[in-house]
C-alpha positions in Angstrom: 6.0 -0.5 28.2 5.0 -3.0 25.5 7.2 -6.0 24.8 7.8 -8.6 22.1 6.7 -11.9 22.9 9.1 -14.6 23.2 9.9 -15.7 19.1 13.1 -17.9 17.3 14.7 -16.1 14.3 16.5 -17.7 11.1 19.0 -15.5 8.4 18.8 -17.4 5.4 20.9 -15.8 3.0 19.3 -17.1 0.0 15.5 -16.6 -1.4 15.4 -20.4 -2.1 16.8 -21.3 1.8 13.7 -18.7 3.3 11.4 -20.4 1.1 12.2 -23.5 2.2 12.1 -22.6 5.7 8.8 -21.3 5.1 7.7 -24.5 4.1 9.0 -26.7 6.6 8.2 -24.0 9.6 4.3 -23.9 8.5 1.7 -21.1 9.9 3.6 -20.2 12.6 6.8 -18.6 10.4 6.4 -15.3 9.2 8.9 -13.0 7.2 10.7 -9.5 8.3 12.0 -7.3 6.2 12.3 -3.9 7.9 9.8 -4.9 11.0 8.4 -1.1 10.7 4.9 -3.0 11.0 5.5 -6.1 12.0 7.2 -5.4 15.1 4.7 -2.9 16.8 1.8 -5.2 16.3 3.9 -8.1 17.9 3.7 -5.6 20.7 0.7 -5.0 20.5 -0.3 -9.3 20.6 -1.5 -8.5 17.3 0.6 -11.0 15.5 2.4 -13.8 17.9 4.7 -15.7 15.3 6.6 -18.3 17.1 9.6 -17.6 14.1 10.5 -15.1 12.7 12.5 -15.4 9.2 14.6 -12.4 7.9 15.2 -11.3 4.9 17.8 -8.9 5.4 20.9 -10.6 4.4 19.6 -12.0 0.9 21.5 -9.6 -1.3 18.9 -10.8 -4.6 15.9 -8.9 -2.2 18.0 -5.6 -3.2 19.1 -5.9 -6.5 17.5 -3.3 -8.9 18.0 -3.8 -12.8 14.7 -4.9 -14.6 12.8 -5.4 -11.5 12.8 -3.8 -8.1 14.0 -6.0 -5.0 11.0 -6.0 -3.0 13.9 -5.8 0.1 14.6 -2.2 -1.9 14.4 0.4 1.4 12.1 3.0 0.8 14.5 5.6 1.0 16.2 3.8 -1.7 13.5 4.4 -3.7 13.1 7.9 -2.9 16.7 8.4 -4.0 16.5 7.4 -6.5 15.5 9.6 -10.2 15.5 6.1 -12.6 12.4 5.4 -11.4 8.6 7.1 -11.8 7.5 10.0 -10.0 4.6 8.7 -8.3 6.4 5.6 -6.6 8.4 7.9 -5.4 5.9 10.5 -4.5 4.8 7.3 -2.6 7.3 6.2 -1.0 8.5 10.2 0.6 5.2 10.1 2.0 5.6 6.8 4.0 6.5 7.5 7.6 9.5 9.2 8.7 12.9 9.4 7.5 14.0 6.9 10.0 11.4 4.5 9.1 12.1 4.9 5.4 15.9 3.7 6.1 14.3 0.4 7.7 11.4 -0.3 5.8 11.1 -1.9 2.6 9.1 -1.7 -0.6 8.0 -5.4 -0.2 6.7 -4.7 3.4 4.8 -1.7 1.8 3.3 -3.9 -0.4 2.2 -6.5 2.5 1.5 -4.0 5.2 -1.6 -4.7 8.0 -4.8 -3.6 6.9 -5.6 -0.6 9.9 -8.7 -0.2 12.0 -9.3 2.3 15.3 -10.5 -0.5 17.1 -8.1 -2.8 16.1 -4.9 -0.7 16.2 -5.0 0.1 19.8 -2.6 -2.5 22.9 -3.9 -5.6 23.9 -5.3 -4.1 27.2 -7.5 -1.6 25.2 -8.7 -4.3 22.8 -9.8 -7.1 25.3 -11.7 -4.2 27.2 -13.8 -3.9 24.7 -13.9 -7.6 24.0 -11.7 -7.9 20.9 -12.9 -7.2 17.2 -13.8 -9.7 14.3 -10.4 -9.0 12.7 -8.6 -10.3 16.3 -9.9 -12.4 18.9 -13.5 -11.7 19.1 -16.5 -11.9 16.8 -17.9 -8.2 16.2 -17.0 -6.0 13.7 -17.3 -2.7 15.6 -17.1 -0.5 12.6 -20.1 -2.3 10.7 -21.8 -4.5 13.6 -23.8 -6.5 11.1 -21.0 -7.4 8.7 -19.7 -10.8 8.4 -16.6 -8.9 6.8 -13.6 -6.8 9.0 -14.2 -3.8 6.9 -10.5 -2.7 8.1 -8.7 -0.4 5.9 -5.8 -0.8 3.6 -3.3 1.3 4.2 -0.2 1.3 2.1 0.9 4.0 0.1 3.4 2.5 -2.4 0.7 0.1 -3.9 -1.7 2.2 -5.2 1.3 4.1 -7.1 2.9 0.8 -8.7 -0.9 -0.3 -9.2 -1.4 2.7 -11.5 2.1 1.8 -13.1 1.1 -1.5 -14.3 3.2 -2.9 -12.1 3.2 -7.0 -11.3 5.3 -8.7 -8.4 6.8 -12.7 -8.3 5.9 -14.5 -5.7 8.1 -17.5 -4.6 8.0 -20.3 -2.6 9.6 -23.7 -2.2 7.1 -25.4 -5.1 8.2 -22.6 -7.2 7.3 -19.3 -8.3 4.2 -17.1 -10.3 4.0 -13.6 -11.6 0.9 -11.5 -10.9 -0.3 -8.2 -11.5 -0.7 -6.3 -8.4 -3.8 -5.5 -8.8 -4.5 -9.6 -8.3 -2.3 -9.7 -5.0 -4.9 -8.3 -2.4 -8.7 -9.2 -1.2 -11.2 -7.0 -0.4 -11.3 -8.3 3.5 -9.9 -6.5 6.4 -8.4 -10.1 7.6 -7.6 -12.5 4.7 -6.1 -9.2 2.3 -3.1 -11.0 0.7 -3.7 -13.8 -1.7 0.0 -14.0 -1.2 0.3 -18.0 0.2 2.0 -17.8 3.7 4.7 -20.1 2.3 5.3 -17.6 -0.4 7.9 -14.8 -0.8 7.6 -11.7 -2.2 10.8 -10.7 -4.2 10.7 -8.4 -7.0 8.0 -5.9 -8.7 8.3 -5.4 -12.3 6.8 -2.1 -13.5 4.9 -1.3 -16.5 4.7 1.2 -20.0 4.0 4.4 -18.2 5.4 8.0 -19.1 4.1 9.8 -16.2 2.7 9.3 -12.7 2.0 11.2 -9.4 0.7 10.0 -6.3 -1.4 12.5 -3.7 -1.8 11.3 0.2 -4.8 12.6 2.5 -3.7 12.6 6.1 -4.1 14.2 9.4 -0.6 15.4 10.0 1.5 16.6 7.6 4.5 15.4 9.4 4.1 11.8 8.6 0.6 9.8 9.2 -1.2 6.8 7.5 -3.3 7.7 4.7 -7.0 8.1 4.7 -7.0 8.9 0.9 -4.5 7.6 -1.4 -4.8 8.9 -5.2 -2.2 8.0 -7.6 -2.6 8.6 -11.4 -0.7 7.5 -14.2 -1.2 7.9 -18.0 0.6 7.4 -21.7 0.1 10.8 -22.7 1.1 10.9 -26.9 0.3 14.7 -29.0 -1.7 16.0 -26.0 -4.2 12.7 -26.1 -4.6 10.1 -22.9 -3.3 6.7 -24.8 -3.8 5.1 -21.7 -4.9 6.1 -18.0 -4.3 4.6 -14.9 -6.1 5.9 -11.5 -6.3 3.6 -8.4 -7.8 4.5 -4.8 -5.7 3.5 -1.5 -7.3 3.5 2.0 -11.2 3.3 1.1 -11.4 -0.1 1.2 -9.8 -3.2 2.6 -7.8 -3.4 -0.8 -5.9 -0.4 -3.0 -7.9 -0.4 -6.4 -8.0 0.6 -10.1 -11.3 2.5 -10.7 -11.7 0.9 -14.4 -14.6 3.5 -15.3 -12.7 6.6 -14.9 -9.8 4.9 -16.7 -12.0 4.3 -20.0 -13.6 7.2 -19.5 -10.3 8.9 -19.9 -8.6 7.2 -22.6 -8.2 8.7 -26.1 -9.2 12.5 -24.5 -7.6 15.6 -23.8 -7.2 16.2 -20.1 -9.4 19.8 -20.2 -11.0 21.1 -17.0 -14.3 19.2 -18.1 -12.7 15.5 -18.5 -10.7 16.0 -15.7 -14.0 17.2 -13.5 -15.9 14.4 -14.8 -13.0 11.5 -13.9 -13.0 13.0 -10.4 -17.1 12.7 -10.0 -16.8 8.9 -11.4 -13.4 8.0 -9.0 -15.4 9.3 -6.0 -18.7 7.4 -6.9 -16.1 4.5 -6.6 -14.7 5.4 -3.0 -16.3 3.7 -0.1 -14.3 4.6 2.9 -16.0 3.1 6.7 -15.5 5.0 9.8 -12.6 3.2 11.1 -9.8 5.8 10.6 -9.0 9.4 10.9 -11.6 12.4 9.5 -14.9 12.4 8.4 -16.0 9.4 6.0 -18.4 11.3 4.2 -15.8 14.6 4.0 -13.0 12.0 2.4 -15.4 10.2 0.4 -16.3 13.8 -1.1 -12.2 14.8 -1.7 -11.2 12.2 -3.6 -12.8 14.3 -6.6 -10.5 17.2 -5.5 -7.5 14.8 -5.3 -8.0 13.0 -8.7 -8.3 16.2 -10.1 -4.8 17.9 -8.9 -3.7 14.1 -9.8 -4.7 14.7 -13.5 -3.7 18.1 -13.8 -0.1 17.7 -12.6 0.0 15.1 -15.0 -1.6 17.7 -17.7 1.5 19.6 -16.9 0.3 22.5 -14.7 2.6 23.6 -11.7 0.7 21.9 -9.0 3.6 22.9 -6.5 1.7 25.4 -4.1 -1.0 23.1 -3.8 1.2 20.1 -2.9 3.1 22.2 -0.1 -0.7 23.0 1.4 -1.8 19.5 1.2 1.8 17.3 1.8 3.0 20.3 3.7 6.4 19.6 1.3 7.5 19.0 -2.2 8.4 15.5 -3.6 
């Protein structure tokens, strides 16, 4: 059986008494929300915080007007029709149901980069002497690299990415506005540039009439993705106005893939654009051999993806496919 480690815990009840806690607490704080991550890599001596700071009791984490609370559970998301298809494509596709009710759309956002070698209990890991991205000084995906190639894998910020989506970040000195797209690194390790004195608390989404968001993975059930594809576009008299595509779980980071999206503005989404956008999205793909499946098969069906993505937003009843490749309709 795998325990926590020994930690403290703080409730603030306020944004403005975490941050400052944040401050005053230094590297060795970190924030909860739902734990659905968090709390298995504690177990796993991934992450040893010696506090831990909750945000569960700060009622402006939840609140949902103009902005989504970044404390906002997932299922919360899924229930609710107000907001975009994709996000909430995204967010059905995360986990389970009970993992849903206890994790957040915040902790989506911020969730561990994944790796085989890296995912595994501390016994596993020291056996094979640790890997650059914990304890020891080899990446064993890439030996050469001076990078941990390790993969992002959230599913929520690939949707909101192709939403236009930006999040505030607060802290004690005060707070910034960014557009998701500017919140993560392309590194395995250092993938937030979220401060560690900083709170996420709200994300702010963009001009988009319609999105979708299709998930590669193993099981059907619930898994982590080894694909992510989410699509969304301002579609006005049967012309792309403006096209958003970004790629989750092929790199340390989730993307936008800028070629395909001027490559499909101001066309009409036939089979020939939408054939070409998938050939330019999977030139952009660069998934390592550090997760579930074949690199160079998912490398090669990100095409297929962006294409049902692009022709479910076209219009066409992409329902059978979704139940063969999601195994269920959301």
């Amino acid at each position: 059986m795998m325990r926590l480690p020994w930690f403290e815990h703080r409730a603030p009840r306020s944004i403005a008494e975490a941050a400052r806690i944040l401050s005053a607490e230094g590297p060795g704080a970190m924030l909860i929300a739902g734990g659905t991550d968090l709390l298995p890599n504690m177990k796993r001596r991934q992450m040893a915080p010696r506090l831990l700071v909750s945000l569960k009791k700060i009622t402006d984490m939840k609140k949902n007007g103009d902005a989504i609370g970044a404390g906002t559970t997932l299922t919360e998301i899924v229930d609710n029709p107000a907001l975009p298809r994709g996000l909430r494509q995204a967010a059905h596709q995360v986990a389970t149901v009970h993992l849903r009710n206890m994790g957040t759309i915040g902790g989506n956002l911020c969730l561990d980069t994944r790796c085989n070698y890296y995912n595994q209990n501390y016994e596993w890991r020291k056996a094979i002497d640790f890997c650059l991205k914990k304890d020891g000084e080899v990446c064993w995906v890439a030996t050469a690299s001076k990078r941990c190639v390790a993969a992002s894998s959230t599913d929520c910020a690939p949707a909101l990415m192709a939403l236009g989506a930006k999040v505030k970040l607060v802290s004690s000195d005060g707070e910034r506005e960014i557009a998701l797209e500017d919140l993560y690194n392309n590194d395995g390790i250092d993938y937030l540039k979220r401060r560690p004195d900083e709170i996420l608390t709200e994300i702010k989404i963009g001009r988009i009439s319609t999105s979708t968001y299709w998930k590669l993975r193993r099981r059907g059930a619930f898994d982590f993705p080894v694909l992510g594809v989410a699509a969304a576009a301002v579609i006005e008299g049967g012309i792309v106005a403006e096209a958003r595509i970004a790629l989750g779980a092929v790199a340390s980071r989730p993307f936008l893939v800028d070629k395909a999206n001027d490559f499909l503005r101001n066309k009409n989404l036939t089979d020939e654009v939408i054939e070409e956008a998938g050939r330019i999205v999977a030139s952009r793909a660069k998934p390592m051999d550090n997760a579930d499946l074949d690199l160079y098969w998912r490398k090669g069906v990100a095409a297929e993806f962006v294409g049902y993505a692009l022709r479910e937003l076209r219009g066409d009843d992409m329902s059978a496919t979704r139940m063969r490749i999601a195994r269920q309709l959301v």
